[in-house]
N, C-alpha and C positions, 0 to 999 in steps of 0.2 A: 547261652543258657548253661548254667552249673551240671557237669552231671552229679546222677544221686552216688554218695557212697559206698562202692564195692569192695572196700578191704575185706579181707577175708574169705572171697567168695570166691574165689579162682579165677582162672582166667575167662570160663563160659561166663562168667557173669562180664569181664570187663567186655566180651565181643558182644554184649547183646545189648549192655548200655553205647556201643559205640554206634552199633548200630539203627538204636533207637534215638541217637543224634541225627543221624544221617535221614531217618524218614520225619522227623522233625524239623529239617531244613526242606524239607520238599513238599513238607504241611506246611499251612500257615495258623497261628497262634489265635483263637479268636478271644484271649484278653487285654484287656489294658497292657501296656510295654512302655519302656522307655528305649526309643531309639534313637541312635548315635547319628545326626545332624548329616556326617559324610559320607552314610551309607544310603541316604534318600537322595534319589531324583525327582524331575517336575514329570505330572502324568503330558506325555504325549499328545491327550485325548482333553486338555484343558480346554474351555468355552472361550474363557475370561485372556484376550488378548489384551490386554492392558493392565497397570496397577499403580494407583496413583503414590507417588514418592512420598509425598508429605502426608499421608493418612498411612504409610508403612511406617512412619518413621514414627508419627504418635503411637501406633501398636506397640512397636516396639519396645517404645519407653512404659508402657505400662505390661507388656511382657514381661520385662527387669522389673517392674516394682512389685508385680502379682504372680507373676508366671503363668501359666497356660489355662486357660480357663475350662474350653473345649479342645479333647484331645483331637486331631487332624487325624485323618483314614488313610490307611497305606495297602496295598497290597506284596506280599512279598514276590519278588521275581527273579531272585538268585540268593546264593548265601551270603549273608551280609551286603543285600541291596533289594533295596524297597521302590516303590513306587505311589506317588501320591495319588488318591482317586479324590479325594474333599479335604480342603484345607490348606491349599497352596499361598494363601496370605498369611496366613500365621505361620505355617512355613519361612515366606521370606522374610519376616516380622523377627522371627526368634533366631534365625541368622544373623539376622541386622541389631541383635540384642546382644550377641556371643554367648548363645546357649551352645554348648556342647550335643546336649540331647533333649529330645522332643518326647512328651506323652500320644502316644498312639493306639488309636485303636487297629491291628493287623485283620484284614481281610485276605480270604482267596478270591482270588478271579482273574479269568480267563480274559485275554485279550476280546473277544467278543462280547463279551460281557461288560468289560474294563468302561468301553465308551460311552453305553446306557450307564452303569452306573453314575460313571462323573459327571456326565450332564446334570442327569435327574438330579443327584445330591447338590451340582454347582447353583441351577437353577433353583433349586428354595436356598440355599444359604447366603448365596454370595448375593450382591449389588450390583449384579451385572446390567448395562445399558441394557433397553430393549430391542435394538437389532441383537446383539449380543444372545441375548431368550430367543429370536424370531430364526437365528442362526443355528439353535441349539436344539430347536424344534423343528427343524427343515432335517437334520443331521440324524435326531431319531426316529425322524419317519423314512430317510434315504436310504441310511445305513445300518440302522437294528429293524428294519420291516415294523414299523408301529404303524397305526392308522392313527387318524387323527381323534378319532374315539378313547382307542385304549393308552393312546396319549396323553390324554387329558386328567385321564385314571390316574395314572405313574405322575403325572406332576402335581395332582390336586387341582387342576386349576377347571373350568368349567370349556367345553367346547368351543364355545362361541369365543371366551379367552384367545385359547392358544390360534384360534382362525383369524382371530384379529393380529395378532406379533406374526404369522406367517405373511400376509397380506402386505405387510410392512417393505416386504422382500420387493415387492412390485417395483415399488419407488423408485427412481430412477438414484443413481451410487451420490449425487450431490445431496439431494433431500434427504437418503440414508446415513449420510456422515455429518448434516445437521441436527439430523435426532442423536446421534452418537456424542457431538459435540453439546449436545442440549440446549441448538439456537431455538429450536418450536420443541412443541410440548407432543406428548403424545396425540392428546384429544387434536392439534392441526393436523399432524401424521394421519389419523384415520379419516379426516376431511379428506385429505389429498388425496387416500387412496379411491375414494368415491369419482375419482375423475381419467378417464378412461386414456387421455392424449396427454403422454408426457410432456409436451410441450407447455398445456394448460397447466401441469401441474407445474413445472418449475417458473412460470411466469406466478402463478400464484404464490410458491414459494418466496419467490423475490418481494413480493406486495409485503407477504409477511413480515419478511426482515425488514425492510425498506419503511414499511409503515408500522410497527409492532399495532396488528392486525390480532385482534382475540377471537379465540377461538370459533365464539357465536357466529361470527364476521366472517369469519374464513366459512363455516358452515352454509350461510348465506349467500357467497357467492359461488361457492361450488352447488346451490341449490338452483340459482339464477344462470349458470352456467349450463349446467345439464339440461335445464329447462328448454334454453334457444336453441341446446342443441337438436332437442325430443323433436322442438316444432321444426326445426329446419330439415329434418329427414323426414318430415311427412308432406307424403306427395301433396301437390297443391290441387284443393276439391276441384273439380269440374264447374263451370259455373252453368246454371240451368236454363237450359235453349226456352229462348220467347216461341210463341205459338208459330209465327210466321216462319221459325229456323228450321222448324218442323215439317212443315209443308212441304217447305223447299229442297228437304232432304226426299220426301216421296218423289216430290216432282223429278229430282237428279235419278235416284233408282228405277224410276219408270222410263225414265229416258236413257239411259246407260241400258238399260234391261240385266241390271243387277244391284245389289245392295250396297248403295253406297252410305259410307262412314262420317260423319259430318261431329269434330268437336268442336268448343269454344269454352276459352280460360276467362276470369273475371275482367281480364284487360282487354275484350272484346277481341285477342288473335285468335285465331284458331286452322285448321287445315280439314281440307276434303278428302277423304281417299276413295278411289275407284278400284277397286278389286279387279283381277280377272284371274281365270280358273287356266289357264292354258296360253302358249302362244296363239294359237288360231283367233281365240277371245280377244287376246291384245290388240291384234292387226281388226278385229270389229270395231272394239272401242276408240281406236287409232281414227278407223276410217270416218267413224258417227263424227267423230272433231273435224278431220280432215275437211268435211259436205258441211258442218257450221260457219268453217273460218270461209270457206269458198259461196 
């Protein structure tokens, strides 16, 4: 930055424009700038692990034909070195264009700050996959303390939204590097996650790939699925004693001289049980057998 013209003004005046360099470097600028290409870094605190070569390379070329459309957001973090918070593709764009310097908007922020920022700003601007959002949304509730509420606030998106890209997470790491790779679509993604044994899920997974299975379909069997399982955890009913099983049950407790337990399943097995209250009781009940078989 130029400083202003102090001819004439003695020497107090040049110590106090040097000085007001120096707390100028330890501010940061909040207008438009053009800054010099090799005085930026990548933010540390980027989502977006990937970048596709051949959509940098189209930017690019229309970078050199237009130049920068939207300036990229930097924070300053030493003199003459920046750090990116939004805009790391046009970044590597205008790199891969041999731009010298970049239009920039300079922000302050603190390292704890730094993280929330670049998500929230990566998550609306950039393309990023939806594990990518579901990782970005894990990270602001981990590491800047958000709830899933005032999360939803800071990205615009609706609750129910962002509960859905964290769920994502469940998945087991193959089903998550399929949505990454965009073999299934979201709308399977959220089928899968309705299904509680990873194991069901990656065999359904595979039906997918194996049969291009539409969404509806995948729905449907994860509907059929939970289903057998609903029934198959429910105890099997009792089935309802004929009047005669009745009977036969007083007759046992009058004869034990206690309450005897008598079930029966639909498939007509079932078990007796004789109760007793004590050893002394056992060796009764023991003996009333003992005087039957003899």
């Amino acid at each position: 930055m130029a400083k202003r013209n102090a001819l004439g003004r003695g020497l107090g005046a040049l110590i106090d424009d040097a000085d007001r360099d120096r707390d100028q470097d330890r501010e940061v600028s909040s207008s438009i700038s053009e800054i010099a290409i090799e005085e930026i870094e990548a933010n540390p605190f980027q989502p977006r692990t990937k970048f596709d070569e051949e959509a940098l390379k189209e930017l690019a070329a229309s970078i050199k034909e237009i130049g920068i459309i939207q300036p990229i957001t930097l924070r300053k973090v030493a003199h003459r070195k920046y750090q990116i918070i939004a805009g790391e593709r046009r970044f590597r764009a205008s790199k891969l264009a041999g731009l010298e310097t970049i239009t920039a908007y300079v922000r302050k922020a603190e390292d704890e700050g730094m993280l929330e920022m670049a998500l929230v700003e990566n998550i609306q601007r950039e393309d990023l996959d939806a594990i990518e959002i579901a990782l970005s949304y894990q990270r602001l509730i981990d590491e800047c303390q958000l709830t899933q509420e005032s999360l939803s606030d800071r990205v615009g998106k609706k609750r129910s939204t962002v509960s859905n890209y964290l769920r994502l997470l469940r998945l087991p790491a193959l089903i998550q590097k399929g949505i990454v790779e965009k073999t299934i679509s979201m709308g399977h993604a959220r089928a899968l996650v309705n299904i509680q044994n990873p194991e069901d899920q990656l065999a359904i997974y595979q039906a997918i790939l194996e049969n291009e299975l539409s969404v509806r379909k995948v729905e449907e069997l994860v509907r059929e699925l939970n289903s057998s399982e609903k029934k198959a955890s429910k105890p099997e009913p009792k089935a309802k004693h004929p009047e005669e099983y009745g009977e036969l049950k007083e007759h046992l407790s009058r004869f034990f001289n206690t309450k005897v337990d008598f079930t029966l399943n639909n498939k007509g097995k079932g078990k007796i049980v004789i109760p007793f209250g004590s050893s002394k009781d056992l060796e009764r009940i023991i003996s009333i057998l003992d005087k039957r078989n003899g």
